[in-house]
C-alpha positions in Angstrom: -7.0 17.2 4.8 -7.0 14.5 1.9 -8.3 10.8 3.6 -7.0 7.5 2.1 -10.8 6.4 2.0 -11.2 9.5 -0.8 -8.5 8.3 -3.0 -9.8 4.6 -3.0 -13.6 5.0 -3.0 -13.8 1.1 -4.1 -12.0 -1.9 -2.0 -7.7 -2.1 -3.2 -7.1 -5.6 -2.9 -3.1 -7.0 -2.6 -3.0 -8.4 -5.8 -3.6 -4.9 -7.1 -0.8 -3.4 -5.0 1.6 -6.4 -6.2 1.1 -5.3 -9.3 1.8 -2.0 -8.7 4.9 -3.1 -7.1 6.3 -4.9 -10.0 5.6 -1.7 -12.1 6.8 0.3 -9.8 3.7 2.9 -9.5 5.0 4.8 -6.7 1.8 7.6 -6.9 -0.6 4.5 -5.8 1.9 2.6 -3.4 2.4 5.7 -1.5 -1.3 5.3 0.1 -2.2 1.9 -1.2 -0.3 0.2 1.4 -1.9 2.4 4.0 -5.1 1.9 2.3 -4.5 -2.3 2.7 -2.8 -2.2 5.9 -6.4 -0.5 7.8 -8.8 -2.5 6.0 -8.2 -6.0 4.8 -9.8 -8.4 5.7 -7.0 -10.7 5.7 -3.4 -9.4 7.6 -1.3 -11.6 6.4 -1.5 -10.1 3.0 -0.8 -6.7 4.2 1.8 -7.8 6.4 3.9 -9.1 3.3 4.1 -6.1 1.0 4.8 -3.8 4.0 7.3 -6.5 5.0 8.3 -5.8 1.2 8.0 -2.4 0.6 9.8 -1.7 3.7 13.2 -0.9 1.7 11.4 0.8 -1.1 13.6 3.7 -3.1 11.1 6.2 -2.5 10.6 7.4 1.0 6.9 8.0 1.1 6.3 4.0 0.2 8.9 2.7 2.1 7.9 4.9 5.8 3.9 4.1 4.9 5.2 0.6 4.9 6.5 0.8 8.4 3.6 2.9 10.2 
């Protein structure tokens, strides 16, 4: 079983996950947001791209998004 924690050895932050949202880099949005979501530091952050991703095209981003 492949965990989040192997896939992002080092700390994503949001602005890296906004910018992977604006270049629509759906490969590292699909476990980036679940990556952010269980471990920053800060919610509110994390609250707003799932908020946002939340009506992504691809299905993988958009139901992380909602977990």
């Amino acid at each position: 079983m492949r965990r989040v924690d192997d896939e992002f050895p080092e700390p994503v932050d949001a602005a890296a996950v906004w910018a992977a949202v604006s270049r629509n880099d759906v490969e590292f949005l699909r476990s980036a947001i679940v990556w952010i979501s269980l471990n920053a530091e800060d919610y509110e952050p994390a609250r707003l791209l799932c908020a946002a991703l939340s009506s992504h095209d691809d299905e993988f981003v958009r139901g992380n998004a909602v977990l």
